[in-house]
C-alpha positions in Angstrom: 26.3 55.9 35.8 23.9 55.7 33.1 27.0 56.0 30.5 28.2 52.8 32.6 25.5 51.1 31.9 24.3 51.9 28.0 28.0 50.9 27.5 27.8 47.3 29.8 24.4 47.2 27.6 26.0 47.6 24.3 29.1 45.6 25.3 26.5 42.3 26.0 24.6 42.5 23.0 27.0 43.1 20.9 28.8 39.6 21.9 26.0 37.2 21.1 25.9 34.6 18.8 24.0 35.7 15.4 23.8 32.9 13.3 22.1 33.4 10.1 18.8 32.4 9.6 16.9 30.4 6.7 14.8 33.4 6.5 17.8 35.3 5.3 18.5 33.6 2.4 17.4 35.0 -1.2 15.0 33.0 -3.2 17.9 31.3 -4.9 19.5 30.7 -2.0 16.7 28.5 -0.7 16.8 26.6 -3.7 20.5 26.0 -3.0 20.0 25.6 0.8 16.7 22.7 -0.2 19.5 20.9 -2.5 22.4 21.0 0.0 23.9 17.6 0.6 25.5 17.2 3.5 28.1 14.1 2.6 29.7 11.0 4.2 33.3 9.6 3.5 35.0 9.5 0.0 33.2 12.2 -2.6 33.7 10.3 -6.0 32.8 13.6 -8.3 34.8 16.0 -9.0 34.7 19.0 -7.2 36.2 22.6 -6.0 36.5 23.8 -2.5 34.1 26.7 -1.9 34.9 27.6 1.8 35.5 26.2 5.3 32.1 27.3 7.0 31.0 26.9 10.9 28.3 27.0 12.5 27.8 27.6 16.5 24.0 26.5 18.7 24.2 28.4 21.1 22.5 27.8 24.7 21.9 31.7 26.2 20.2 30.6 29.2 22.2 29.3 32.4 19.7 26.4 33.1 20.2 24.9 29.2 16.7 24.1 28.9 16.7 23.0 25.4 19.0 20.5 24.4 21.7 21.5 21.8 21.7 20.1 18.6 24.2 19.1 15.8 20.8 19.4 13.6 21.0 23.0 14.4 24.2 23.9 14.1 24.2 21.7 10.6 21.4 23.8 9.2 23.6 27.1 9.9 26.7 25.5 7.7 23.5 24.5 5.2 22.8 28.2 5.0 26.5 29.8 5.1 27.1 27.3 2.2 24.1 28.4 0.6 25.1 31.7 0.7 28.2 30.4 -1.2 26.8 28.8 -3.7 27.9 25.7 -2.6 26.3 22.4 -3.7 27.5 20.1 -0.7 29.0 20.1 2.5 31.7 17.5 3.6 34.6 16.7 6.3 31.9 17.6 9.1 33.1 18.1 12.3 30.6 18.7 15.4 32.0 19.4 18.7 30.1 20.3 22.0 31.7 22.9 24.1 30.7 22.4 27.6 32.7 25.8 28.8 30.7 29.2 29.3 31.9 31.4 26.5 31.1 35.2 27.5 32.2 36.5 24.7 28.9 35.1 22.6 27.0 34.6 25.5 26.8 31.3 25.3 26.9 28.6 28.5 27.7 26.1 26.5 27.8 25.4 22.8 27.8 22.8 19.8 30.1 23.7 16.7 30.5 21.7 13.3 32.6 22.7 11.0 33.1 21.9 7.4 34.2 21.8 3.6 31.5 23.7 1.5 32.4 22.2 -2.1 30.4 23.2 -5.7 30.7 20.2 -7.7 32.6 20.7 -11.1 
């Protein structure tokens, strides 16, 4: 029984969201993640794809106290794009997923997605 449940145990946590964190990030990192631009329609620079990068808020409680956020989820791309050396994000996307994903724990959910691009 106790096998049973170390293994339900290990099974839960090991589905949960884990978004990065700005605390993560290297020193140079931050400075990238404090310059990120996060930009709106036609880019007139010149520029190079990076990476697509998401980035999932996450409500773990059934009763959804806190309201979700595409501020939140943005600052995860912010720091996933950081991480790339990326200088900008574009082509963002935010959806809210009102459906319970068990997988990540999550009751319901707000992803954006988006274009992580280093400027030539």
């Amino acid at each position: 029984m106790r096998i049973f449940i170390l293994g339900v145990l290990v099974f839960s946590l090991a589905g949960c969201v884990s978004n990065p964190g700005v605390d993560s990030l290297t020193p140079t990192e931050m400075e990238t993640f404090k310059r990120m631009q996060i930009l709106e329609g036609d880019v007139t620079r010149s520029y190079t794809v990076v990476a697509q990068v998401k980035g999932k808020e996450c409500h773990t409680d059934i009763d959804q106290s806190k309201a979700l956020s595409t501020e939140d989820a943005i600052t995860v791309l912010k720091v996933k794009a950081s991480q790339k050396n990326a200088d900008a994000i574009m082509n963002i996307k935010c959806e809210r997923d009102r459906t319970t994903d068990w997988r990540n724990d999550c009751w319901s959910s707000m992803l954006c997605v988006g274009t992580a691009i280093r400027f030539d």
